[in-house]
FIMARLUM-284790 format. One record per residue (C-alpha): residue number from 1; residue in one letter; x, y, z. Coordinates in Angstrom, 2 decimals. Example, Ala and Ser with C-alpha at 12.3 -4.5 7.8 and 13.67 -1.06 7.14 Angstrom:
<nodes>
   nuro   lumro         x         y         z
      1       A     12.30     -4.50      7.80
      2       S     13.67     -1.06      7.14
</nodes>
This chain:
<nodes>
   nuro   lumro         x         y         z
      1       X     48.79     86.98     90.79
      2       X     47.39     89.42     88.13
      3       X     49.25     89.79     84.57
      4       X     50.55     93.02     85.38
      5       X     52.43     91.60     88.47
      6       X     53.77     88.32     86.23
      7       X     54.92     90.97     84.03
      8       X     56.47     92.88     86.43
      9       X     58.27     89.96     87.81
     10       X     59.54     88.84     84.30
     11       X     60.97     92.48     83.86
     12       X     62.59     92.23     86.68
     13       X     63.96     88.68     86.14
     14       X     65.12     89.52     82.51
     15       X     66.94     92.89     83.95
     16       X     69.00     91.32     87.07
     17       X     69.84     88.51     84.29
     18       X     71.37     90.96     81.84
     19       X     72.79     92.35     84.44
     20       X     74.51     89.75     86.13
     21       X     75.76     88.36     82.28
     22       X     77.25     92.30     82.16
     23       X     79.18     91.73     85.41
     24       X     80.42     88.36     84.06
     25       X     81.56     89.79     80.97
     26       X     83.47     92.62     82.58
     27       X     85.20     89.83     84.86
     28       X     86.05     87.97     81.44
     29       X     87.81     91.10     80.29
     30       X     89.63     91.92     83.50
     31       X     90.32     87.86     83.51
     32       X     91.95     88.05     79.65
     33       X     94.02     91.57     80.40
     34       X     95.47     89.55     83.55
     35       X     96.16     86.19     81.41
     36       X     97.69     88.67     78.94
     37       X    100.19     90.17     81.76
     38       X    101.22     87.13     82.79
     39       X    101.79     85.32     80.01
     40       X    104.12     87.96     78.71
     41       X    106.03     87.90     82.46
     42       X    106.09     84.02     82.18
     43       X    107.60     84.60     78.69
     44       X    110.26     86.92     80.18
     45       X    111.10     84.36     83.35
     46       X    111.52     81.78     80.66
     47       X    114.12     83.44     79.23
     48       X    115.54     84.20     82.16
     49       X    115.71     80.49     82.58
     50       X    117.32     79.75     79.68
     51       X    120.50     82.20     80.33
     52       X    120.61     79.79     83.76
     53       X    124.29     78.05     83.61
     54       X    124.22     74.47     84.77
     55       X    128.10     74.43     85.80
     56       X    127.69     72.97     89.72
     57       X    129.05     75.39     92.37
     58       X    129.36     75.14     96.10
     59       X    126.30     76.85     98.13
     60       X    126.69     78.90    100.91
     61       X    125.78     77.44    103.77
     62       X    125.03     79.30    107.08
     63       X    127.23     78.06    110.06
     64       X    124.00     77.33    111.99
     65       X    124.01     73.36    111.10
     66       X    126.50     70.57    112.20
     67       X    129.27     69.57    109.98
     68       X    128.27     66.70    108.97
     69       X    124.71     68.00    108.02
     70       X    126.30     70.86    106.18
     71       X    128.65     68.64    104.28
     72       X    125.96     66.11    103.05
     73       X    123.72     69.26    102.03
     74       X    126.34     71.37    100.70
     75       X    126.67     68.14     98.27
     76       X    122.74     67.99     97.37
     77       X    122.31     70.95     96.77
     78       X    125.16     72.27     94.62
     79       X    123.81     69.95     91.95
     80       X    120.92     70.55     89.50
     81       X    118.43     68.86     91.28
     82       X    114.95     68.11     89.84
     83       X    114.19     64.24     92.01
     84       X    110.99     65.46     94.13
     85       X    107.73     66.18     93.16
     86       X    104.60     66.84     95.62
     87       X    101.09     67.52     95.28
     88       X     98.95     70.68     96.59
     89       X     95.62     70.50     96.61
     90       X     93.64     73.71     95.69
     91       X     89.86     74.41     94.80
     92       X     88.93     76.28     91.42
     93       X     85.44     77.84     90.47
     94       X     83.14     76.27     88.14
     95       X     80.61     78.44     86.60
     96       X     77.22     76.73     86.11
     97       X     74.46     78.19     84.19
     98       X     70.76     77.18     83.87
     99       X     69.58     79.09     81.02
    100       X     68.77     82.46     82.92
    101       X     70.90     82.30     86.05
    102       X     74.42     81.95     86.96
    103       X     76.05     80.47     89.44
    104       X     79.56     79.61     91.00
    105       X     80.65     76.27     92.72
    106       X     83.80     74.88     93.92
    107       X     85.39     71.65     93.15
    108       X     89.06     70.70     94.41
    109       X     91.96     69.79     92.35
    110       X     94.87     68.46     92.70
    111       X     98.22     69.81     91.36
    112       X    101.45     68.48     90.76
    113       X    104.37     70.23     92.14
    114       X    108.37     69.95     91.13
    115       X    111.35     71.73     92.23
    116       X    114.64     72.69     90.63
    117       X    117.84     74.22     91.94
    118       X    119.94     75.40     90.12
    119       X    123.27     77.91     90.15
    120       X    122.66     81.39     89.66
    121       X    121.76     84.61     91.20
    122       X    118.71     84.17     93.54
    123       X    115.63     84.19     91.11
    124       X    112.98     82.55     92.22
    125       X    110.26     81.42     89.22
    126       X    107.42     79.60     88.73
    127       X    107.14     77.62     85.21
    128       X    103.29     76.29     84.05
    129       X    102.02     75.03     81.26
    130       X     99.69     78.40     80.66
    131       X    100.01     81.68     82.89
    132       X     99.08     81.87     86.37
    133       X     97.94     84.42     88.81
    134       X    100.36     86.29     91.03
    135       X     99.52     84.77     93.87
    136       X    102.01     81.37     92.74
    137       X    104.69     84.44     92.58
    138       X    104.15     85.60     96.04
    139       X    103.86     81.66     97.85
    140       X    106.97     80.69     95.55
    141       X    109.09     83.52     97.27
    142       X    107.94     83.37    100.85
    143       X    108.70     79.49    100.18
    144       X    112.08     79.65     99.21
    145       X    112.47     82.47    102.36
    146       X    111.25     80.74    104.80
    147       X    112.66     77.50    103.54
    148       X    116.21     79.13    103.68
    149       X    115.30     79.86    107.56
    150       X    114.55     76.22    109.06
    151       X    117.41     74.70    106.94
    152       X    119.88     77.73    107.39
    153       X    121.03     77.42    103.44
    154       X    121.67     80.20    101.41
    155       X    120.11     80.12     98.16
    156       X    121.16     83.66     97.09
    157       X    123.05     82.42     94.28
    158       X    120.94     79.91     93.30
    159       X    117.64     79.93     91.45
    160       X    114.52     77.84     92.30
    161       X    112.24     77.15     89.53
    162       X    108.73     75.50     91.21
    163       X    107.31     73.74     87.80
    164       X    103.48     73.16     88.64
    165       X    100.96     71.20     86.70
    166       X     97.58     69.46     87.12
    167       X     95.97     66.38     85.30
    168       X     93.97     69.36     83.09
    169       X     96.18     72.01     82.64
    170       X     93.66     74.56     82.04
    171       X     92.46     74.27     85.32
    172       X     95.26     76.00     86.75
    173       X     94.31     79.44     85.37
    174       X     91.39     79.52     87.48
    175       X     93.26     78.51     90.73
    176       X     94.21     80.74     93.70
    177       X     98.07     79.74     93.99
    178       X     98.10     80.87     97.37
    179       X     96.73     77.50     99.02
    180       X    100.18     75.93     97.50
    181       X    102.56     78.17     99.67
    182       X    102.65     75.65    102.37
    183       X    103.46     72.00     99.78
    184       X    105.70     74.33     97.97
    185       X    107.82     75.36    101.22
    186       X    107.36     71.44    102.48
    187       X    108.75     70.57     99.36
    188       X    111.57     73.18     98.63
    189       X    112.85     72.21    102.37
    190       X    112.94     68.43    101.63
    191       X    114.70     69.05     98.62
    192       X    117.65     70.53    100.11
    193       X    117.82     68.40    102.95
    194       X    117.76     65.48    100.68
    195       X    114.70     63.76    103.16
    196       X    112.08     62.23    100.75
    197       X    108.33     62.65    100.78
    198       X    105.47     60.35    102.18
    199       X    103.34     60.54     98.96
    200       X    100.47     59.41    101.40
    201       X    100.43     63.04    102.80
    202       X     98.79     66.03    100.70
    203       X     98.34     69.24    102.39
    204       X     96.68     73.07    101.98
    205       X     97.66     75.90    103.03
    206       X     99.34     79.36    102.72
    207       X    102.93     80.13    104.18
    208       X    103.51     83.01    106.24
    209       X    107.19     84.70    106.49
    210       X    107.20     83.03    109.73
    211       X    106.73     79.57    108.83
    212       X    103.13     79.52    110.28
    213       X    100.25     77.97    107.80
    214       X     97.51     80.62    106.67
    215       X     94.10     79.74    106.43
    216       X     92.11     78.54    103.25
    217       X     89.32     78.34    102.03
    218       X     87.18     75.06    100.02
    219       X     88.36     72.93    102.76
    220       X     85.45     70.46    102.19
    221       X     85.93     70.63     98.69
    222       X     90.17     70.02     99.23
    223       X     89.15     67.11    101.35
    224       X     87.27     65.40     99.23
    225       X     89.66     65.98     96.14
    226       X     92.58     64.64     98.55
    227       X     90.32     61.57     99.26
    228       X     89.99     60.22     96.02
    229       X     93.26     60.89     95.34
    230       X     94.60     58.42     97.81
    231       X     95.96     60.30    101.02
    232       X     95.81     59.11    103.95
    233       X     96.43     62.26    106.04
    234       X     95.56     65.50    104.83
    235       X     97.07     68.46    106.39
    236       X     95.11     71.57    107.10
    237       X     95.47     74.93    109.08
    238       X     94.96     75.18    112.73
    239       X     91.07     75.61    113.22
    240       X     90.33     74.13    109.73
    241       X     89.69     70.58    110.30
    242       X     85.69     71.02    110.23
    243       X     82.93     71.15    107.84
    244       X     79.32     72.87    108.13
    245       X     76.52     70.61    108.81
    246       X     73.30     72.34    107.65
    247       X     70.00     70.99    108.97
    248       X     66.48     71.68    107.68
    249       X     63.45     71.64    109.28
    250       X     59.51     72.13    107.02
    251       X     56.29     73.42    107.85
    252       X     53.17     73.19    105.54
    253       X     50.28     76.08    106.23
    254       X     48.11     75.73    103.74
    255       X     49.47     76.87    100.69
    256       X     52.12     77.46    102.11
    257       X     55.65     75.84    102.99
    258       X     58.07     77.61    106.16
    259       X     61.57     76.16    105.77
    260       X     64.36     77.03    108.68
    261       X     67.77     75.61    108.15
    262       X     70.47     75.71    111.07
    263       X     74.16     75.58    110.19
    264       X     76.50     73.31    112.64
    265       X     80.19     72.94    112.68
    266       X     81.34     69.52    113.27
    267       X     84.76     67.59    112.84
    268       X     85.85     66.87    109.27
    269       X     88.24     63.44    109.47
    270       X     85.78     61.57    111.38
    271       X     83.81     61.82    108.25
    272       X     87.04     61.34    105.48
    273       X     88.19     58.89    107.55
    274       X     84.90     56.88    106.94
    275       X     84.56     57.40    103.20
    276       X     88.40     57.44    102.26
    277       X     90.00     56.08    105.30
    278       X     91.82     59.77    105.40
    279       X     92.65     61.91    108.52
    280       X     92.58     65.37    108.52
    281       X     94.91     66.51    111.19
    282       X     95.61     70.47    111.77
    283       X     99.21     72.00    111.58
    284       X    100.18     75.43    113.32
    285       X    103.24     76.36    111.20
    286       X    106.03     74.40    108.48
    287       X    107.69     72.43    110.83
    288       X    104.60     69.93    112.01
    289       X    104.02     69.70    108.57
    290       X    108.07     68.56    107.71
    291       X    106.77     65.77    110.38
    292       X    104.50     64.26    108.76
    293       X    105.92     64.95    105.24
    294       X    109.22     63.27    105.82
    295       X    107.51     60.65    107.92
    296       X    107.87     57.53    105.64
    297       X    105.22     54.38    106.48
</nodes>
């Protein structure tokens, strides 16, 4: 290669670096304006929260459940409650740079999830250690909706105040809340049926108004962030439960080397199982999930 192509090709290096550091900086600002927004609306909920009255008052419960059932939840639930926890799993981008290029990989995490209940007039918030994205807003209402459905309690004059954290807090600012919306529903369900939670079950997944589970994405990198935390089933959407097998094959003609890679779905737990001892089983909507969930062995 002459000089004046090796100078061509640094040009061209140097100028798709400064422009990729441009986009990144642009995404930094729009990034900082959003962290801005909702750290002043998580400001505002928090005061919200601390007008909440604690005096205990009788839910409304539909007429849909047994008396018995509506008696013993009528009980739970008119109390400040704040006795289950649950963790989501969710992935969060890690930015990697090797001096001239940028790049973005995924690693899971794992976050912790709490619920209160509390008298008042139907707000729904979310409380975290720094601001989060609006998509722990929308999951945190379609939760308490479609929790409200398969119990058949009333919440409108109560608040629910999901409390999230993670082991580093600041790792929640770069996570995609949505993923949660199926623990948080799990959770906010258990809760007011009093039924505790098989710790040895962590799930991902959005909710849908109709109870179904939404699809993700990072499931390999959920997985494997659920395995070393210590599940032993891991609950993923219908369809999910694989991973992508690539395969590479060389050839070598004289200077030069042909590479062809082929990309191969193929069953995730099998593999889990094997270096966790962790199934990864596949749930259509909220109530498979409330089966494992409340499952206790």
């Amino acid at each position: 290669m002459s000089n004046h192509k090796i100078i061509y090709v640094l040009i061209g290096i140097i100028s798709i670096s400064i422009f990729s550091n441009y986009l990144l900086y642009q995404k930094t600002q729009l990034l900082e304006h959003t962290v801005d927004y909702y750290k002043n609306q998580n400001n505002e909920n928090l005061e919200k929260l601390s007008k909440i009255t604690l005096t205990p008052k009788q839910t409304s419960i539909a007429p849909l459940l047994n008396n018995q059932t509506i008696t013993q939840t009528a009980s739970h639930v008119s109390n400040y409650t704040s006795s289950e926890s649950i963790e989501a799993v969710a992935v969060r981008p890690v930015l990697e740079s090797n001096g001239v290029f940028e790049t973005t990989t995924y690693q899971g995490t794992v976050m912790k999830i709490t619920v209160d209940i509390r008298d008042g007039s139907g707000l729904v918030l979310v409380n975290t250690a720094i601001p989060t994205g609006v998509d722990f807003q929308t999951s945190a209402k379609t939760s308490v909706m479609v929790a409200q459905k398969i119990t058949n309690v009333d919440l409108s004059k109560k608040d629910v105040i999901f409390s999230i954290s993670s082991e580093n807090n600041q790792e929640l600012q770069a996570v995609d809340g949505g993923s949660a919306g199926g623990a948080m529903t799990v959770l906010l369900s258990s809760e007011i049926l009093g039924k505790a939670l098989n710790d040895k079950v962590l799930m991902t997944g959005t909710i849908q108004d109709d109870g179904t589970i939404g699809e993700i994405g990072g499931v390999t990198e959920k997985a494997d962030a659920a395995g070393k935390y210590g599940a032993k089933i891991f609950l993923v959407p219908q369809g999910q439960a694989t991973v992508e097998i690539q395969s590479c094959d060389e050839k070598t003609e004289g200077i030069f080397t042909y590479r062809s890679c082929t990309a191969q779905e193929k069953p995730l737990s099998p593999i889990t199982e094997k270096q966790y001892g962790m199934k990864v089983i596949e749930v259509n909507n909220i109530e498979q999930a409330l089966s494992y969930f409340n499952s206790i062995t």
